[in-house]
LUMTI-75550 format. One record per residue (C-alpha): y negated, x, z; residue in one letter; chain. Coordinates in steps of 0.02 Angstrom, whole numbers, padded with zeros to 5 digits. Each point is the difference from the previous one (the first is absolute). Layout:
# residues N
<kegu yy="Y" xx="X" zz="Z" resn="A" chain="A"/>
...
END
This chain:
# residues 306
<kegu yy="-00667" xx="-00106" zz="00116" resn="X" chain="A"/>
<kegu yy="00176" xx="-00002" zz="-00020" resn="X" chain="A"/>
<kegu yy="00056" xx="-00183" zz="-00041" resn="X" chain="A"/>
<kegu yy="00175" xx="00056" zz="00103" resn="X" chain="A"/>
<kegu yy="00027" xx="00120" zz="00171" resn="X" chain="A"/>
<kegu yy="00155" xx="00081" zz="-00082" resn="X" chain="A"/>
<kegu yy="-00013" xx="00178" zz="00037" resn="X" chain="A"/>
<kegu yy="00171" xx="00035" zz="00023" resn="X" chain="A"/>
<kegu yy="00168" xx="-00063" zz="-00126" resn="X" chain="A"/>
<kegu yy="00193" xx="00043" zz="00046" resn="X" chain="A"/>
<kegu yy="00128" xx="-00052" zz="-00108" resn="X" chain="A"/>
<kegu yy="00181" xx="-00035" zz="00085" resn="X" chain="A"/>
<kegu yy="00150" xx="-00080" zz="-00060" resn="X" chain="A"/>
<kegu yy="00058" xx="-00174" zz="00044" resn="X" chain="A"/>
<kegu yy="00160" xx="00060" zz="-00001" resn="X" chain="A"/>
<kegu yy="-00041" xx="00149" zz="00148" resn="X" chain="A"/>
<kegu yy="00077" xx="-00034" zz="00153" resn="X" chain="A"/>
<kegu yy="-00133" xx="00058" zz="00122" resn="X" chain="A"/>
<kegu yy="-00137" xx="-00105" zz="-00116" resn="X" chain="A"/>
<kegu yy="-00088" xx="-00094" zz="00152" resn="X" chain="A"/>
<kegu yy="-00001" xx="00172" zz="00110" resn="X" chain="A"/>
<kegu yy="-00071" xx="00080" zz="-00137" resn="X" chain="A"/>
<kegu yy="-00135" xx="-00121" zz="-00042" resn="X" chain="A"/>
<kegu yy="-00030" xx="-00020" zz="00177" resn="X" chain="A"/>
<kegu yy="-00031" xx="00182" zz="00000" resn="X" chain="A"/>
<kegu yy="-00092" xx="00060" zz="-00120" resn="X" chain="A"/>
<kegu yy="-00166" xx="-00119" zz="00027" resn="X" chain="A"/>
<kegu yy="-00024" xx="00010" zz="-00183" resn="X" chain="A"/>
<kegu yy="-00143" xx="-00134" zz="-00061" resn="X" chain="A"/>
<kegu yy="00132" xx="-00076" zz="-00124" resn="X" chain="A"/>
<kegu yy="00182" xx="00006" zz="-00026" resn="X" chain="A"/>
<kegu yy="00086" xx="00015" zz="-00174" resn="X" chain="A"/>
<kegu yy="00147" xx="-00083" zz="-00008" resn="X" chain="A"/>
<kegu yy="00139" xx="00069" zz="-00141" resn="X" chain="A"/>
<kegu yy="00130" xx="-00107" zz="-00057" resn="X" chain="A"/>
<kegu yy="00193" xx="00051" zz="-00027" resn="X" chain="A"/>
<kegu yy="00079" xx="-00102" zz="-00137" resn="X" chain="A"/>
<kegu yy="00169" xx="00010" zz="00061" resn="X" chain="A"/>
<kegu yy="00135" xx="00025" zz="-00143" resn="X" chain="A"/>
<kegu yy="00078" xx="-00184" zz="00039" resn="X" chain="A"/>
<kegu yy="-00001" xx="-00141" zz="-00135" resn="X" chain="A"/>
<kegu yy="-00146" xx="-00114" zz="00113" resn="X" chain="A"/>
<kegu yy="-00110" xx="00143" zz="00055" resn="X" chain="A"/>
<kegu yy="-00141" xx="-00134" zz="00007" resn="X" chain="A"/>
<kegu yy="00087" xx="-00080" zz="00168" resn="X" chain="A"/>
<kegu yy="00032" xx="00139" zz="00074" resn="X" chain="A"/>
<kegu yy="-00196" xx="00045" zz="-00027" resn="X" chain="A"/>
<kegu yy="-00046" xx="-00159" zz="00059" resn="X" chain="A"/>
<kegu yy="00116" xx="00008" zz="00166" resn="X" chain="A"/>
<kegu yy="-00083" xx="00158" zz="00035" resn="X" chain="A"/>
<kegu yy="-00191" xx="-00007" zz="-00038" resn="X" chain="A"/>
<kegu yy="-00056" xx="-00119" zz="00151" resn="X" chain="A"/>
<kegu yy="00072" xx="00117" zz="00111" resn="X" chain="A"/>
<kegu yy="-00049" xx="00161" zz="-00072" resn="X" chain="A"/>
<kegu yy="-00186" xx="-00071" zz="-00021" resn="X" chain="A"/>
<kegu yy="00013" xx="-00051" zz="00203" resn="X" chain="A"/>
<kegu yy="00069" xx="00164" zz="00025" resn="X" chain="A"/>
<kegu yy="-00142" xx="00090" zz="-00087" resn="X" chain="A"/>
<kegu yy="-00145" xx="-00085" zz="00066" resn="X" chain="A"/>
<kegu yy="00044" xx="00017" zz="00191" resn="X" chain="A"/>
<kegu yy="-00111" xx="00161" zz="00039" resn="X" chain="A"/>
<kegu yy="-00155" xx="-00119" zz="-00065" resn="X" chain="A"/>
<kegu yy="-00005" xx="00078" zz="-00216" resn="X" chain="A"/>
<kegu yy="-00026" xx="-00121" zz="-00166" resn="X" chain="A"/>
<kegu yy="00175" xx="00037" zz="-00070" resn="X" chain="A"/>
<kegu yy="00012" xx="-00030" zz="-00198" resn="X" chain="A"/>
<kegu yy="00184" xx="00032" zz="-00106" resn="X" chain="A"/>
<kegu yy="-00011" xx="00105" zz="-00144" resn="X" chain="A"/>
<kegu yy="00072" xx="-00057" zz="-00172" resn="X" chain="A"/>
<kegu yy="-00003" xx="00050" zz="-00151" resn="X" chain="A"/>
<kegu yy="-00105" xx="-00094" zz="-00133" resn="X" chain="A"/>
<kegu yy="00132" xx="-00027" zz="-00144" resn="X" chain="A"/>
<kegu yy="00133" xx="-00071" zz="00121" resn="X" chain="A"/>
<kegu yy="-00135" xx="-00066" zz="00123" resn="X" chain="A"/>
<kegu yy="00013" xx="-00187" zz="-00076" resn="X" chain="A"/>
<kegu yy="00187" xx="-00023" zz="00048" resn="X" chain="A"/>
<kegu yy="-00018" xx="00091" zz="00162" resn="X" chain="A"/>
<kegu yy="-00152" xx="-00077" zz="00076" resn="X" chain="A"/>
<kegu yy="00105" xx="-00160" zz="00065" resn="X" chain="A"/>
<kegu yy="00113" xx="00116" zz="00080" resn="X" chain="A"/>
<kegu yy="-00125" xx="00093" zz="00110" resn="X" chain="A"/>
<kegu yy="-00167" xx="-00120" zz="00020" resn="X" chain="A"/>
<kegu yy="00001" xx="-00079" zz="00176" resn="X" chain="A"/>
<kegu yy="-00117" xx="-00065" zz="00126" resn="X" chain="A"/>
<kegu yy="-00072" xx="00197" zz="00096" resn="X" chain="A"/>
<kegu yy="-00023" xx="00091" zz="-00157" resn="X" chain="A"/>
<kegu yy="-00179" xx="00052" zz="-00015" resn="X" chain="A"/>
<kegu yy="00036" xx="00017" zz="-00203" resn="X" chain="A"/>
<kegu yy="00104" xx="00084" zz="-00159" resn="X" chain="A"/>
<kegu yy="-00013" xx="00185" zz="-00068" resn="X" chain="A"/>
<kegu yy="00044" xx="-00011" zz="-00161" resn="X" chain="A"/>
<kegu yy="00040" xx="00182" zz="-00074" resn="X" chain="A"/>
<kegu yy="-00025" xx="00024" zz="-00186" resn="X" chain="A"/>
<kegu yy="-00097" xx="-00138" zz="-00065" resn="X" chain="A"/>
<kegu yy="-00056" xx="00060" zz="-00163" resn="X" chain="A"/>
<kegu yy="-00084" xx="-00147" zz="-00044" resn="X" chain="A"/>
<kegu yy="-00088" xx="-00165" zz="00062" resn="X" chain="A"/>
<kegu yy="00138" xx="-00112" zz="-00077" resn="X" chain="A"/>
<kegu yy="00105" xx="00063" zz="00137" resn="X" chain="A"/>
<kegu yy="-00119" xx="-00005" zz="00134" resn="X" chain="A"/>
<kegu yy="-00044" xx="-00205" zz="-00044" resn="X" chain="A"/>
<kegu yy="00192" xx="-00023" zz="-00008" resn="X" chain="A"/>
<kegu yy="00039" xx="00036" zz="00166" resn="X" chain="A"/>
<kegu yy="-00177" xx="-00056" zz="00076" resn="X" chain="A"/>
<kegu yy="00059" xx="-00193" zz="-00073" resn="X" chain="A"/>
<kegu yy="00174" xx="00035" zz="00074" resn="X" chain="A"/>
<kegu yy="-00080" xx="00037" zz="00170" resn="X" chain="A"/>
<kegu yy="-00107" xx="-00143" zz="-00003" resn="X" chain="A"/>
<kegu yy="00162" xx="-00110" zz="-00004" resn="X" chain="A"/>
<kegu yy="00071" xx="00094" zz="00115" resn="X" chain="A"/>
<kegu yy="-00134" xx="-00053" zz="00142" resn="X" chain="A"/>
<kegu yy="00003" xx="-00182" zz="-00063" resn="X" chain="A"/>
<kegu yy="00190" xx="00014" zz="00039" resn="X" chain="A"/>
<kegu yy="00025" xx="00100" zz="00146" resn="X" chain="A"/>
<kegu yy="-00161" xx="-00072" zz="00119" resn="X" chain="A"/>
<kegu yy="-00121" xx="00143" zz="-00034" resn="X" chain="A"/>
<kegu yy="-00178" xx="00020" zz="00000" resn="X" chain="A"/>
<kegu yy="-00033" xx="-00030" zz="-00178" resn="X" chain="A"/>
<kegu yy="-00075" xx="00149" zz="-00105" resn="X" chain="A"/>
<kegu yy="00030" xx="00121" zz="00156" resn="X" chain="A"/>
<kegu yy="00144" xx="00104" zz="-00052" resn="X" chain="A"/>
<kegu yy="-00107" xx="00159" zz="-00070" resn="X" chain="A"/>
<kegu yy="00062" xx="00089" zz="-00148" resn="X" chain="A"/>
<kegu yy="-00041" xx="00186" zz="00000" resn="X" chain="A"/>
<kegu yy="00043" xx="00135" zz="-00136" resn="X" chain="A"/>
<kegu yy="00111" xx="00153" zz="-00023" resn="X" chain="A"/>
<kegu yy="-00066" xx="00072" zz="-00180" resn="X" chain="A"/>
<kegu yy="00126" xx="00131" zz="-00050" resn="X" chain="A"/>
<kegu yy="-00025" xx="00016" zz="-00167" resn="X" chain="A"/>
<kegu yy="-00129" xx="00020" zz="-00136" resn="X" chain="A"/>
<kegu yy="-00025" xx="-00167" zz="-00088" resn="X" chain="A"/>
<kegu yy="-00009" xx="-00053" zz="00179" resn="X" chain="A"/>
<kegu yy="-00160" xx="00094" zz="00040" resn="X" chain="A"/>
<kegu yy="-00072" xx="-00034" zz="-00168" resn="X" chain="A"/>
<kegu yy="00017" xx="-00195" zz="00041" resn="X" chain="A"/>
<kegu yy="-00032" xx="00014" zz="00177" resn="X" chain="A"/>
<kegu yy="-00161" xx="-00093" zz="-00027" resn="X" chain="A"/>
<kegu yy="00073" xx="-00134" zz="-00094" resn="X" chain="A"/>
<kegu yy="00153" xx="-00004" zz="00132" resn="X" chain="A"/>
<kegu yy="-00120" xx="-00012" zz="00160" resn="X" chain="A"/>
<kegu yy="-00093" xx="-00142" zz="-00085" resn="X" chain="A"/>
<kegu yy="00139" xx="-00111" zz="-00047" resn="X" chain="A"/>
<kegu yy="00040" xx="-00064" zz="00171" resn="X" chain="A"/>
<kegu yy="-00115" xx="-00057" zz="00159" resn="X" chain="A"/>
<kegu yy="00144" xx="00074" zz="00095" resn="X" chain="A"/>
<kegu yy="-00056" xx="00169" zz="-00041" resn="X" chain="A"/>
<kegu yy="00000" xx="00127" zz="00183" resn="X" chain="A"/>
<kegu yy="00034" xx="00169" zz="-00039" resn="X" chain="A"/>
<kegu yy="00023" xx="00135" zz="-00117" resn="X" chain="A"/>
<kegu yy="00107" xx="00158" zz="00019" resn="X" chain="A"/>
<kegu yy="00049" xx="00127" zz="-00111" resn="X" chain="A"/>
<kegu yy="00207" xx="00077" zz="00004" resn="X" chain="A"/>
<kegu yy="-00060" xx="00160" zz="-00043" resn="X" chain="A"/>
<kegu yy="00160" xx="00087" zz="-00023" resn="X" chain="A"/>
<kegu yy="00044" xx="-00152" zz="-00139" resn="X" chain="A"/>
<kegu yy="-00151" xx="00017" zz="-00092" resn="X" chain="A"/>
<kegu yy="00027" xx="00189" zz="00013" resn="X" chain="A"/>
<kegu yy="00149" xx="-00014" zz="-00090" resn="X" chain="A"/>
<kegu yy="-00069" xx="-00145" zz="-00126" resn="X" chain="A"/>
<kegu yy="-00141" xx="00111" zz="-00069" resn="X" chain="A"/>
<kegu yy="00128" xx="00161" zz="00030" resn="X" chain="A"/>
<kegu yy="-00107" xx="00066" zz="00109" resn="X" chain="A"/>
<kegu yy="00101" xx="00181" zz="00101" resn="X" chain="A"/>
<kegu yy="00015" xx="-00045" zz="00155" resn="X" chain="A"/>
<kegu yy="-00117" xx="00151" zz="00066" resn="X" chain="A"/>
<kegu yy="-00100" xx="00001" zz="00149" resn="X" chain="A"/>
<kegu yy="-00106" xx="00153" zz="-00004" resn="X" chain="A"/>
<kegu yy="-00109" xx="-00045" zz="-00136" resn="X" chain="A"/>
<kegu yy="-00180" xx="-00002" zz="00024" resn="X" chain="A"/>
<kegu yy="-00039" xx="-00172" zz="-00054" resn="X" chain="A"/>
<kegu yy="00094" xx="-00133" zz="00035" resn="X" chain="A"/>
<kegu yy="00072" xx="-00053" zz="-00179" resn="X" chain="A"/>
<kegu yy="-00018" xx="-00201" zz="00037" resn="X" chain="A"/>
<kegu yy="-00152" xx="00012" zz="00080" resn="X" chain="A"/>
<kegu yy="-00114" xx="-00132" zz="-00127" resn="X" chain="A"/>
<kegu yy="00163" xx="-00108" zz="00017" resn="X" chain="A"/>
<kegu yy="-00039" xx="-00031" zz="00187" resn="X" chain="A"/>
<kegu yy="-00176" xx="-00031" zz="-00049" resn="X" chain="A"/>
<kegu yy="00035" xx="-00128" zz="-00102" resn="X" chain="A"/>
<kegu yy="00116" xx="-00085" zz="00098" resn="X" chain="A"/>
<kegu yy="-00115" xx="00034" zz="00145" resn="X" chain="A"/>
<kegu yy="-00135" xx="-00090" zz="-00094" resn="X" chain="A"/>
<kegu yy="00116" xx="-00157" zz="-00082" resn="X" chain="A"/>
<kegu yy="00055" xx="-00048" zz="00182" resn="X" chain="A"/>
<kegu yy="-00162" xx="-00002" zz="00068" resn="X" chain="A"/>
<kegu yy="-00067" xx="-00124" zz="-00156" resn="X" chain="A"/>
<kegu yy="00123" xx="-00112" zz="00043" resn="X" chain="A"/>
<kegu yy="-00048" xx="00000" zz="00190" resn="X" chain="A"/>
<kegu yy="00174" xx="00120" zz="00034" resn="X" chain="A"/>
<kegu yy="00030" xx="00161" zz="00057" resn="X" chain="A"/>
<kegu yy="00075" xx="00155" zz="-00044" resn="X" chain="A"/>
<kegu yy="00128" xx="00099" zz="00114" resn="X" chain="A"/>
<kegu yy="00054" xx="00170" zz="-00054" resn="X" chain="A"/>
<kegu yy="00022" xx="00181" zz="00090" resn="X" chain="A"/>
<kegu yy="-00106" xx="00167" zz="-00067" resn="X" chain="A"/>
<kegu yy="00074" xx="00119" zz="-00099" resn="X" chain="A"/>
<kegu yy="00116" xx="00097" zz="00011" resn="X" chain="A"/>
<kegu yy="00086" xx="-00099" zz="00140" resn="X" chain="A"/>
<kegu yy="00003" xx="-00157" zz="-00112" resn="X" chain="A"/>
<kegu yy="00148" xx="00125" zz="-00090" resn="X" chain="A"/>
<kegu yy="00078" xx="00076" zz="00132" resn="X" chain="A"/>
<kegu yy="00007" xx="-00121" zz="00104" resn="X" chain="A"/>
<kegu yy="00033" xx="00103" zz="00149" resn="X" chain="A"/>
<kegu yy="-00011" xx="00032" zz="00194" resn="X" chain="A"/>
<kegu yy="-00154" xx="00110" zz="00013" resn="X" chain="A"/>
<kegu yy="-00078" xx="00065" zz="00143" resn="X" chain="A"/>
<kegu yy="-00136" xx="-00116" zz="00075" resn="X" chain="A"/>
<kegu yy="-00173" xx="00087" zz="-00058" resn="X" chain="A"/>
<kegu yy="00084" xx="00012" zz="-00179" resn="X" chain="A"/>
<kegu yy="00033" xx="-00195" zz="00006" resn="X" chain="A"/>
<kegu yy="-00179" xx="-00018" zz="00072" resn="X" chain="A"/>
<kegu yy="-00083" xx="00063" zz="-00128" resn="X" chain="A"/>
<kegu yy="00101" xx="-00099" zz="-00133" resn="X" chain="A"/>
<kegu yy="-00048" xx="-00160" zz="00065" resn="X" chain="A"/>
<kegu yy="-00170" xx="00034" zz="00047" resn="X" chain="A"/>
<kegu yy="-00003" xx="00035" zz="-00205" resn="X" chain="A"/>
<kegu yy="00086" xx="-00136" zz="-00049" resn="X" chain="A"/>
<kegu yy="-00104" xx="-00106" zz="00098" resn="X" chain="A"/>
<kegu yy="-00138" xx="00071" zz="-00054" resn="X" chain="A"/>
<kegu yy="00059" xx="-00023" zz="-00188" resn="X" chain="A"/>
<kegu yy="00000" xx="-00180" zz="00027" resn="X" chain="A"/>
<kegu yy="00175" xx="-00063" zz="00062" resn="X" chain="A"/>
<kegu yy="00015" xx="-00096" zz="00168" resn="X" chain="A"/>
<kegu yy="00190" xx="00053" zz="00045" resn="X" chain="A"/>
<kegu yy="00144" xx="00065" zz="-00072" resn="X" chain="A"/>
<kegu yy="00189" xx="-00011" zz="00007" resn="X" chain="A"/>
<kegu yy="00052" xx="00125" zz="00120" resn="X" chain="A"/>
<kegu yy="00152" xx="00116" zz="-00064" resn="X" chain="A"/>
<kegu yy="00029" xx="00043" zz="00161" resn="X" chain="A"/>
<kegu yy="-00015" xx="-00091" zz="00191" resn="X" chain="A"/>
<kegu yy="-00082" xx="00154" zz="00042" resn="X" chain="A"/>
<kegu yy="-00154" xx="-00052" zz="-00108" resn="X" chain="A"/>
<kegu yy="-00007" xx="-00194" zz="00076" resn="X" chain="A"/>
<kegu yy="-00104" xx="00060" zz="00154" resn="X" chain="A"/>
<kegu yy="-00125" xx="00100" zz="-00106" resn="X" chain="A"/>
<kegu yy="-00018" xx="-00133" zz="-00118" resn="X" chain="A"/>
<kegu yy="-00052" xx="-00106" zz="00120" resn="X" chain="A"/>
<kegu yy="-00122" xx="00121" zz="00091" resn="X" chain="A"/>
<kegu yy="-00056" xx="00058" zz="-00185" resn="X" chain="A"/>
<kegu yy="-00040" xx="-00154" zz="-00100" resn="X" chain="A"/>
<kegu yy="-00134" xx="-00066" zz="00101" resn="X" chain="A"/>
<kegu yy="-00168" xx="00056" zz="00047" resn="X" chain="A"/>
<kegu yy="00004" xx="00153" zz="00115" resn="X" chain="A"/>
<kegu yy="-00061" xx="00000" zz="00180" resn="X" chain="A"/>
<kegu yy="-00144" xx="00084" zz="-00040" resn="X" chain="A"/>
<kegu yy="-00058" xx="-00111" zz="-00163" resn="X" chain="A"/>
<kegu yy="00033" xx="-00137" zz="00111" resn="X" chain="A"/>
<kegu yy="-00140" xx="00078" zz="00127" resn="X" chain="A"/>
<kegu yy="-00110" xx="00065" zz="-00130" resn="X" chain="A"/>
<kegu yy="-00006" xx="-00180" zz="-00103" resn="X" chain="A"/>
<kegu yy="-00050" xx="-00084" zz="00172" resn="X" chain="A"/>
<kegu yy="-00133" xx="00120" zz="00021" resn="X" chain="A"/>
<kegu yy="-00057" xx="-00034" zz="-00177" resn="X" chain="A"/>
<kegu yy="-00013" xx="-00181" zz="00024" resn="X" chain="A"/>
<kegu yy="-00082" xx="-00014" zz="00153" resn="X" chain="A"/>
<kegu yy="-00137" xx="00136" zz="-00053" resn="X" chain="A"/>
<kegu yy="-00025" xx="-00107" zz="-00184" resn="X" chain="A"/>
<kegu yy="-00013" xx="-00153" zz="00103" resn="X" chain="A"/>
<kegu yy="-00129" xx="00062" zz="00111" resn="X" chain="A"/>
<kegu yy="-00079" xx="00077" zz="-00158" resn="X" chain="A"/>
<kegu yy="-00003" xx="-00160" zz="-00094" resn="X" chain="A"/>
<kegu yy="-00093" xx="-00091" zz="00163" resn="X" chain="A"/>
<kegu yy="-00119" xx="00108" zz="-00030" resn="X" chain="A"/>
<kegu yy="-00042" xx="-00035" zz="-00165" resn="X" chain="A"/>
<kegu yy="00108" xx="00166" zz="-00085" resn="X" chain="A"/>
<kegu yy="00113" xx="00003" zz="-00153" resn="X" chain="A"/>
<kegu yy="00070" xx="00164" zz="00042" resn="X" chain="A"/>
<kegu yy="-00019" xx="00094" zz="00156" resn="X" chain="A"/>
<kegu yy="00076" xx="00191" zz="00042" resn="X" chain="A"/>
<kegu yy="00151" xx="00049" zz="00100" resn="X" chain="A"/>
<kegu yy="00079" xx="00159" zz="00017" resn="X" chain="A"/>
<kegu yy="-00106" xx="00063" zz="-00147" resn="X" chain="A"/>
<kegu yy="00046" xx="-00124" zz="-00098" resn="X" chain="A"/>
<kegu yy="-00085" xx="-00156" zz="-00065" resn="X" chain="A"/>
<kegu yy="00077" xx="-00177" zz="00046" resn="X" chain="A"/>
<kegu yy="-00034" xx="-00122" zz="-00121" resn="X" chain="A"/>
<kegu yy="00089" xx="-00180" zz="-00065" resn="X" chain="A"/>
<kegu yy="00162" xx="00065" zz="-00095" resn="X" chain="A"/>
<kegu yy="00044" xx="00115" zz="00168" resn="X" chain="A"/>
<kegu yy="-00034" xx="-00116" zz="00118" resn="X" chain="A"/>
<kegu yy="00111" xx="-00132" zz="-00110" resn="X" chain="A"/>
<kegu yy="00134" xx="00142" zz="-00003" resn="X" chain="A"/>
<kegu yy="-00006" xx="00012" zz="00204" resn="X" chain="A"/>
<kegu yy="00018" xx="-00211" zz="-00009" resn="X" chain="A"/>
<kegu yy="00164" xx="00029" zz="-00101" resn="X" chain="A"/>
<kegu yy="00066" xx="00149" zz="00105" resn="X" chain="A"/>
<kegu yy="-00023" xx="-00070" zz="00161" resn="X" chain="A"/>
<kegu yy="00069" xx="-00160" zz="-00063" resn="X" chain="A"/>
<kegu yy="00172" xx="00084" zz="-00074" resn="X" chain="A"/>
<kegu yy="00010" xx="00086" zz="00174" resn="X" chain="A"/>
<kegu yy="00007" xx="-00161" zz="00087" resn="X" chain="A"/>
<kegu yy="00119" xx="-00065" zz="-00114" resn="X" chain="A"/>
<kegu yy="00120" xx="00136" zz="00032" resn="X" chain="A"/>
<kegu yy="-00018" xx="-00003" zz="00177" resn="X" chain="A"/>
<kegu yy="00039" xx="-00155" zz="-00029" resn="X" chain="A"/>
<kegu yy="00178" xx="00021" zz="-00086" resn="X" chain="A"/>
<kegu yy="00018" xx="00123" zz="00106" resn="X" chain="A"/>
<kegu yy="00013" xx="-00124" zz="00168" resn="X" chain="A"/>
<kegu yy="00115" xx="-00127" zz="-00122" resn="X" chain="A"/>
<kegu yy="00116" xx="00139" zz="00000" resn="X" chain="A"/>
<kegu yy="00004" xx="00053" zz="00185" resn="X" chain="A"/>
<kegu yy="00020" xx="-00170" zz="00055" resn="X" chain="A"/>
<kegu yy="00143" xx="-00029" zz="-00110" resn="X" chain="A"/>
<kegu yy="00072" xx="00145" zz="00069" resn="X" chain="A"/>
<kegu yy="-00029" xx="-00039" zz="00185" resn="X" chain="A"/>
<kegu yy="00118" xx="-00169" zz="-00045" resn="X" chain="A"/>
END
């Protein structure tokens, strides 16, 4: 069960003029807000002036929106851009967890200070490098504050100089999603990414070809990804879910296991298969992240229809 409906991620600029239009717009799950540090002597003000706007702006279609900062300058920058509306922090390059419980203890005086929920800003994780995946564990553990993991691909590319080649075979990074796969879900997180070889090219691609990427990357294990393109919002959305016909199938295999179980079965057949305990759990969790998105879903068309 994913712990957070965020199939679909769009990064826009505080500074872009059509900001609110395009967040509006897009219907993208969650909004990723990046920060100009203009060249003037008190670029913290200027921040500060233009965050609770830019957050408002962001969040009118109904999406979490989050700023993005890097994790070495994150410490000075966090009371610049923290303000009641932001769903959390992505903090891009932590390499290790002396970062990460840096800025969690600067965010928990931020809430004190500026009337937030306290512990509800959500730190999640850009790893670009390779001491970064090599202490993800450590990172994800050293805050409660933990959300999600992502991977900038084309950074670690060029950490572990990786060629930046897309026709390969096998994906080169493909045990480095696994693992960070597998360290966000230990830490009750959750991994976004795209499949290879879009996660590289990044490009607009015909709608079977971006299909079939998410359906993989889905499959792999990640619950959303940061779209490179608005194109891919609307298929992230339809993609990172259950499908229409899991959703009919996992009914069916609950009701027949139920009537099984009253009489007195631990497994019973359907469609030539056998129904037993772990499947039947599997339907519970399918049909219960299908209500959940349906869910988000109606958050976001009523914020529209404001």
């Amino acid at each position: 069960m994913p712990p957070y409906i965020r199939r679909s991620l769009i990064a826009l600029s505080i500074d872009d003029p059509k900001l609110a239009e395009k967040a509006f717009d897009s219907w993208a799950d969650a909004i990723v807000l990046d920060i100009v540090k203009q060249a003037a002597q008190d670029w913290q003000q200027t921040l500060k002036a233009q965050m609770p706007s830019a957050i408002a702006a962001a969040s009118r279609g109904g999406a979490e929106v989050f700023v993005r900062l890097n994790a070495q300058t994150a410490y000075a920058e966090l009371d610049a851009t923290v303000f009641a509306g932001l769903a959390g922090v992505v903090l891009v390059g932590v390499a290790d967890a002396a970062e990460l419980v840096l800025a969690s203890a600067k965010l928990d005086a931020l809430e004190l200070e500026r009337g937030i929920l306290q512990g509800s800003l959500e730190i999640d994780l850009e790893i670009t490098t390779a001491q970064g995946v090599w202490n993800s564990l450590e990172i994800a553990r050293a805050s409660s504050r933990i959300g999600t993991l992502t991977i900038n691909e084309q950074a670690l590319y060029q950490n572990l100089d990786i060629p930046f080649e897309t026709t390969l075979e096998v994906e080169p990074i493909e045990f480095i999603k696994g693992q960070i796969i597998t360290v966000a879900t230990s830490v009750n997180g959750q991994a976004q990414g795209m499949s290879y070889p879009l996660c590289i090219t990044q490009k607009e691609v015909d709608e079977t070809t971006l299909k079939k990427a998410i359906l993989r990357a889905r499959d792999t294990g990640f619950k959303g990804a940061l779209c490179a393109q608005p194109s891919w919002v609307k298929l992230c959305n339809e993609g990172f879910r259950p499908s229409a016909d899991e959703v009919e199938y996992y009914k069916e295999v609950r009701q027949v296991f139920a009537e099984g179980l009253k009489r007195g079965l631990a497994s019973v057949p359907l469609n030539g298969k056998m129904i037993d305990v772990p499947v039947d759990l599997r339907a519970e969790v399918y049909l219960e992240w299908a209500d959940r998105v349906a869910l988000r879903d109606q958050q976001k068309i009523q914020a529209h229809q404001k």
